[in-house]
VMD Tcl script that draws the C-alpha trace (Angstrom):
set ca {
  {0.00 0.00 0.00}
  {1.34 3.36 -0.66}
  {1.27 5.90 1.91}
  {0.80 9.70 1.05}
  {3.53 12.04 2.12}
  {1.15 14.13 3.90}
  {0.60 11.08 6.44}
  {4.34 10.01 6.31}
  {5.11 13.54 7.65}
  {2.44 13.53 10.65}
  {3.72 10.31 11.32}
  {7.16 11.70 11.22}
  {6.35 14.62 13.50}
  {4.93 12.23 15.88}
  {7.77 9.60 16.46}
  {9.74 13.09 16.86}
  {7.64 14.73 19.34}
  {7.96 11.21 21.48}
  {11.55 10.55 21.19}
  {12.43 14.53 22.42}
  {9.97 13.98 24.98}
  {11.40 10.56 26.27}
  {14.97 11.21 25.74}
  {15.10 14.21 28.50}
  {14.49 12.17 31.47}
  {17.65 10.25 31.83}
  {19.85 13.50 31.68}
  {17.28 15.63 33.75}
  {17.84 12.86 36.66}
  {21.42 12.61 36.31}
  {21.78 16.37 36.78}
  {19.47 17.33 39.41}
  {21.87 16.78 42.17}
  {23.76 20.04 41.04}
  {20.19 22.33 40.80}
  {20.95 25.86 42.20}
  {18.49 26.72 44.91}
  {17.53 28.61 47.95}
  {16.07 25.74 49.74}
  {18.96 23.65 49.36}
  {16.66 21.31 46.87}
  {14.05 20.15 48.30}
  {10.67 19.58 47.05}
  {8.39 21.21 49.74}
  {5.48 19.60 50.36}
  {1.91 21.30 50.13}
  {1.63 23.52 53.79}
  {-1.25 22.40 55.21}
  {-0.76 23.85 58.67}
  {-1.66 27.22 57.28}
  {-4.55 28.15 56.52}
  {-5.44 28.40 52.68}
  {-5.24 31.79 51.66}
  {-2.15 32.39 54.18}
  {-0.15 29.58 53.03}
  {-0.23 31.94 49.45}
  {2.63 34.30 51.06}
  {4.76 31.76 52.27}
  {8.29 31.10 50.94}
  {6.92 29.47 47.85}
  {3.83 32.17 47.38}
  {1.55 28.92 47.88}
  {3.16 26.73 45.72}
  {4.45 23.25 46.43}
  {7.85 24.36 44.56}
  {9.49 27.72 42.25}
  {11.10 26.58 39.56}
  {13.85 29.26 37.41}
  {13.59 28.59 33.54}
  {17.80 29.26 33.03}
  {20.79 28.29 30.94}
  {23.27 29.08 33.75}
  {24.96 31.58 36.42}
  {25.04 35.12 35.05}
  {24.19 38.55 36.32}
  {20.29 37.08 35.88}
  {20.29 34.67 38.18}
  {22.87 36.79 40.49}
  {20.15 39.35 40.53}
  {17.28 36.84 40.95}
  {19.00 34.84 44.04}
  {19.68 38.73 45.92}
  {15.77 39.36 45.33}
  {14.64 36.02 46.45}
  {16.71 36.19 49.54}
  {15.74 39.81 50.10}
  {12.00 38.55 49.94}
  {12.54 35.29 51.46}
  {11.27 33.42 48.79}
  {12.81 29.57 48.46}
  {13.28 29.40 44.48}
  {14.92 26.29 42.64}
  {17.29 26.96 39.53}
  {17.39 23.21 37.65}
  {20.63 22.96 34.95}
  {18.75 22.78 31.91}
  {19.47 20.05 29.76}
  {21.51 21.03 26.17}
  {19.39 21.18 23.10}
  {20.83 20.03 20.19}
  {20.63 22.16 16.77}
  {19.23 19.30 15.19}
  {16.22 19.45 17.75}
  {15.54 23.07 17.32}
  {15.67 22.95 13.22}
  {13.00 19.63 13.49}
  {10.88 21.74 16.10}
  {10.94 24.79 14.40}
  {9.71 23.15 11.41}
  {7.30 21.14 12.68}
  {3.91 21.70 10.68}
  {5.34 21.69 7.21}
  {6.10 24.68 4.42}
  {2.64 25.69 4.22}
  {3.24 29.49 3.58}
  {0.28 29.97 6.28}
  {1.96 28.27 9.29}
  {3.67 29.98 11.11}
  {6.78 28.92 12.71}
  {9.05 30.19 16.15}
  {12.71 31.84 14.77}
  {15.82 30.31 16.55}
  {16.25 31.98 19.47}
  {12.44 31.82 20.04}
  {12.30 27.92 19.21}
  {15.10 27.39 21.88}
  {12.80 29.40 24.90}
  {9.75 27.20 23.98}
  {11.97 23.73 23.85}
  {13.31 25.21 27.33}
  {9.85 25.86 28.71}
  {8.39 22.28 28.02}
  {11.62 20.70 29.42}
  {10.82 22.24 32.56}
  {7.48 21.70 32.78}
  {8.07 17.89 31.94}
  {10.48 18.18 34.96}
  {8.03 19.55 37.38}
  {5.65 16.98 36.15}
  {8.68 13.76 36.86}
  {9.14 15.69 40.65}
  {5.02 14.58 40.89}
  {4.17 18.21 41.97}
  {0.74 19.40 42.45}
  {1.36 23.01 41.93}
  {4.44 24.93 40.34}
  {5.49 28.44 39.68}
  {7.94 29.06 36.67}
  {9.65 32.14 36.38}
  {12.29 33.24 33.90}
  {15.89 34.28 35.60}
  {16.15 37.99 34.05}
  {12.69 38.88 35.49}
  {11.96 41.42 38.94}
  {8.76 41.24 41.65}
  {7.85 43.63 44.25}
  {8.99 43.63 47.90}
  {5.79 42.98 49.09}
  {5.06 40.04 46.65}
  {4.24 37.91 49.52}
  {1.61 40.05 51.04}
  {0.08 40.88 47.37}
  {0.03 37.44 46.71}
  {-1.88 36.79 49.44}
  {-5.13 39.07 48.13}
  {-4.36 37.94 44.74}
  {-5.19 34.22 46.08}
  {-8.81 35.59 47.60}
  {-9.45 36.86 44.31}
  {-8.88 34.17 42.04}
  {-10.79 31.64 44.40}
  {-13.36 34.44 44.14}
  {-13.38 34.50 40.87}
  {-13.71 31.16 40.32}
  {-16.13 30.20 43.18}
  {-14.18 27.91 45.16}
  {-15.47 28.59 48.44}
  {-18.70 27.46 47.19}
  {-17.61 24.15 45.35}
  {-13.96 23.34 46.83}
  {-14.19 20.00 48.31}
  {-10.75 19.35 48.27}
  {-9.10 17.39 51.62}
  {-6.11 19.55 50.75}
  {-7.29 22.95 49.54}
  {-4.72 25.09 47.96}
  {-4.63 28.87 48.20}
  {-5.52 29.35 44.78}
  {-8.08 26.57 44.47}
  {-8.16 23.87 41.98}
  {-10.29 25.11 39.01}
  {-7.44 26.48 36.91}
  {-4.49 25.17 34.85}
  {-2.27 28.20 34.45}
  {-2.04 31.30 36.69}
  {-0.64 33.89 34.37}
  {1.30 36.50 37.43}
  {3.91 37.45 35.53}
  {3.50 38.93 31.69}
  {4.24 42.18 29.89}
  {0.74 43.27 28.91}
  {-3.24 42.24 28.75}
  {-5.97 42.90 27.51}
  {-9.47 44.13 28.97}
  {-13.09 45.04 28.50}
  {-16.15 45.47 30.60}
  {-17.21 42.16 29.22}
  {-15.15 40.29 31.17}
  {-15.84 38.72 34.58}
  {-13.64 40.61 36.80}
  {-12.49 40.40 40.35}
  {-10.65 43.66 41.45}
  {-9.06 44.98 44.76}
  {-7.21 47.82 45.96}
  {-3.38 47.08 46.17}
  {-1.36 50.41 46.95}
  {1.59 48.47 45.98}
  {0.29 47.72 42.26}
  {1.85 50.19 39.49}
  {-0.45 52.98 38.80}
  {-2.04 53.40 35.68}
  {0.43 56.43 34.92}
  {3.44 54.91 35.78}
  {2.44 52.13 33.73}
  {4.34 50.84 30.47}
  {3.98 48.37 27.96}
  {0.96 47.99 24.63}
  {-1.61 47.36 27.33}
  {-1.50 50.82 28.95}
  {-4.40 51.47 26.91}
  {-6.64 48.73 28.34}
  {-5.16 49.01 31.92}
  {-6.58 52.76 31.86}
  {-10.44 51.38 31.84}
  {-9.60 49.50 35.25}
  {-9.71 51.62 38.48}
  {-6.15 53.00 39.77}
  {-4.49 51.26 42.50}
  {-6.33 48.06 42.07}
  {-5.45 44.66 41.06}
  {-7.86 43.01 38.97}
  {-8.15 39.09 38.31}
  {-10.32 37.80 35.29}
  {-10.35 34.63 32.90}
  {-7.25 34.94 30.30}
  {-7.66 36.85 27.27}
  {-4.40 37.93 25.50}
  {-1.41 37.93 27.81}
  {2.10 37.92 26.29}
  {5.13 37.09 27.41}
  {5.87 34.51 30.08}
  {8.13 35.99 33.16}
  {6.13 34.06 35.51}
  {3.26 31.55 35.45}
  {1.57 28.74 37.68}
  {0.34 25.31 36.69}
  {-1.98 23.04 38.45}
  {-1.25 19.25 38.02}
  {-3.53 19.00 35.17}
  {-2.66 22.33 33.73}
  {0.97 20.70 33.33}
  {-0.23 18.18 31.08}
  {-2.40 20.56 29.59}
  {0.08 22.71 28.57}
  {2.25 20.12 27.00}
  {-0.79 18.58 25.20}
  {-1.05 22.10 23.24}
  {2.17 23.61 23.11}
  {4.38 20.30 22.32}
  {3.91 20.12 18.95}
  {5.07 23.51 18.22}
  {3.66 25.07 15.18}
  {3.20 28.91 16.25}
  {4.77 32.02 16.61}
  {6.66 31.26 20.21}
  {5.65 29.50 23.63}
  {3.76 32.34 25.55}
  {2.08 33.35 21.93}
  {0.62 29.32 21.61}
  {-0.54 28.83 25.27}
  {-2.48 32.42 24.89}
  {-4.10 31.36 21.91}
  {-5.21 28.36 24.04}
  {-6.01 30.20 26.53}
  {-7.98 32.78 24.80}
  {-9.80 29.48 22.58}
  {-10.73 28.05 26.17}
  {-8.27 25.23 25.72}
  {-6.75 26.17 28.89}
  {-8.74 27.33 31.71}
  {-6.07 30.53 32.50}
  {-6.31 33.02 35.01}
  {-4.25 37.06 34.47}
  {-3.38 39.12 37.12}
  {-3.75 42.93 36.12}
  {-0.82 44.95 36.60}
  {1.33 41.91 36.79}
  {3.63 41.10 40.26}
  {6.41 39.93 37.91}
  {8.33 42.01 34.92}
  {11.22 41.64 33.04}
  {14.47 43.87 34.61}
  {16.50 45.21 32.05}
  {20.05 46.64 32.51}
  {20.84 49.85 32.14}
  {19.55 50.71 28.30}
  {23.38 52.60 27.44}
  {24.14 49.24 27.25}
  {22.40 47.57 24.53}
  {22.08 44.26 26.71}
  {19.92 41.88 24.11}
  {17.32 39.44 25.73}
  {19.01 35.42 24.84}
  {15.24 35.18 22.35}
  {17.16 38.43 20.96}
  {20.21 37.31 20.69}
  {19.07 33.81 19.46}
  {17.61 35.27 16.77}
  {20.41 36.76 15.35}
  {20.79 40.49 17.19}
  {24.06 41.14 18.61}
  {25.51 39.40 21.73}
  {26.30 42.63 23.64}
  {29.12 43.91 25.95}
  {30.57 41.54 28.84}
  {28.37 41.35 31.55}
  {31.44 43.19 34.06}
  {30.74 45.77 32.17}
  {27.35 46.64 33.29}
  {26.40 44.29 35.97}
  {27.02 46.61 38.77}
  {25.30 49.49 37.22}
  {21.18 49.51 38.22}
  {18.75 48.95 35.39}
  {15.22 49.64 35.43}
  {11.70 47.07 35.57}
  {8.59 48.04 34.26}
  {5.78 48.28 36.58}
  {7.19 47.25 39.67}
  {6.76 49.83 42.67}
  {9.28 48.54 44.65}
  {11.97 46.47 43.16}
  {13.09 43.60 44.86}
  {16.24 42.90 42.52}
  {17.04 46.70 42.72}
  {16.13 46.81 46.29}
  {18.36 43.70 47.11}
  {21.44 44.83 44.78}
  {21.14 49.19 44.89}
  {19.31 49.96 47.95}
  {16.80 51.71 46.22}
  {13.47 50.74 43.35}
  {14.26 51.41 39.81}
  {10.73 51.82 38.22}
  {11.47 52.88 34.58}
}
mol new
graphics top color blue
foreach p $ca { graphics top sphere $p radius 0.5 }
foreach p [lrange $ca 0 end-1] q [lrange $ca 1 end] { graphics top cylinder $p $q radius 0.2 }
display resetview
């Protein structure tokens, strides 16, 4: 019988997805012994011995373990260990495992020439491979909930406390009091896959089911920067609001559930899209994902100081230029959008650097 191409190359794409997904294990296991961490690698159980909605500013901000999406020790993950230890937050920095070339040519492609797929570039193909890895290792460490944050990326001193009304919203918001017959509730409830906390814009309307409080501590609506400034200026000033995913972008920071893990590999690991954040919004915005934003984000991307011309490693992956040593402007404070009161700044400078 004679096979059409078409079906040869789904086939094709399959095996591939399986073998990549299979073949990180061993290595992950091998390495973990040398993770970087603040809590001297543990998995921490689920804190029962709070109560739910206080357990939400403990070391973890709720979570049974805080993972660090990074290639490595550099003046990100100098900056991100100060502000963790400055906040008290017990974060985990896993070696991630080498991709090969190979992988990230056969992923990139994956879907086909059809001049109406779209397809990650390099550097952005190498972030989404890097995402999935680690969420394939929180799912081997059998965790309920996790928290991924990228290493270059900045929070508020008072995370733990905003966290803590953030948590009362979303169970709010999704009626958990009500329903939530869990032995073991969480702070955050069950009735979510992905808790978006961390992203660099969202979008609003009066539409939308909306939980909001007042948080002195979130950015106000002047100070704030970033595409969504627009949207942001419909919702009151010096409020968080919480509401059902619509278009977030970028992906600083994030929470799964158990199932959201699986959920998010089940759409994202074939690829096929413009990068990781962009295909998980597009699920979440199609319902595929049940996905939760938090409006202005507690977690934003620090950048060094802009005389610099420091390129992001998507940037630089994609072809821009590598930029000067990192002794050359490590010691000098940068800025993060929308962040009151800069933890990284804070823990390195003394002082917040709100751009």
């Amino acid at each position: 019988m004679i096979i059409p191409r078409f079906y040869l190359f789904i086939l094709a794409s399959v095996a591939f997805i399986g073998i990549w997904f299979l073949s990180y294990k061993p290595f992950l296991y091998q390495q973990l012994s040398v993770s970087q961490s603040t809590d001297g690698g543990r998995s921490l159980p689920l804190n029962h011995s709070l109560p739910p909605l206080e357990a939400a500013g403990n070391e973890t901000l709720g979570f049974q373990k805080i993972l660090i999406l990074s290639t490595g020790p550099s003046w990100r993950t100098r900056g991100l260990l100060a502000a963790a230890h400055l906040t008290g937050l017990q974060i985990t920095i896993p070696p991630q495992p080498p991709i090969d070339e190979a992988i990230v040519d056969a992923f990139g492609q994956l879907g086909g020439d059809d001049d109406d797929e779209e397809h990650p570039p390099h550097g952005a193909t190498i972030a989404w491979l890097a995402h999935l890895d680690l969420i394939k290792h929180a799912i081997q460490l059998d965790l309920e909930t996790v928290l991924i944050i990228e290493d270059d990326v900045d929070w508020d001193v008072s995370i733990r406390h905003q966290m803590v009304r953030i948590a009362s919203a979303i169970r709010n918001l999704t009626h958990t009091e009500q329903r939530d017959q869990s032995s073991h509730p969480t702070p955050y409830g069950h009735d979510w896959d992905l808790l978006w906390i961390g992203h660099c814009g969202e979008f609003w309307n009066e539409d939308f089911e909306t939980v909001s409080f007042e948080d002195r501590s979130a950015c106000p609506k002047a100070q704030y920067s970033g595409w969504a400034r627009n949207y942001l200026s419909h919702l009151p000033d010096h409020h968080r609001s919480i509401y059902w995913s619509f278009n977030p972008v970028c992906s600083f920071a994030y929470a799964l559930s158990r199932k959201g893990m699986r959920n998010v590999l089940r759409v994202a690991g074939g690829g096929r899209g413009e990068a990781f954040d962009v295909k998980v919004m597009q699920a979440c915005k199609a319902k595929a994902l049940r996905c939760i934003s938090v409006v202005p984000e507690v977690v934003h991307q620090y950048f060094p100081a802009a005389s610099y011309g420091v390129n992001s490693l998507v940037d630089i992956g994609n072809g821009e230029a590598v930029g000067p040593d990192e002794t050359e402007f490590e010691s000098v404070m940068g800025s993060t959008d929308n962040i009151l009161e800069s933890a990284r700044c804070n823990a390195l400078w003394g002082k917040t650097c709100l751009r």
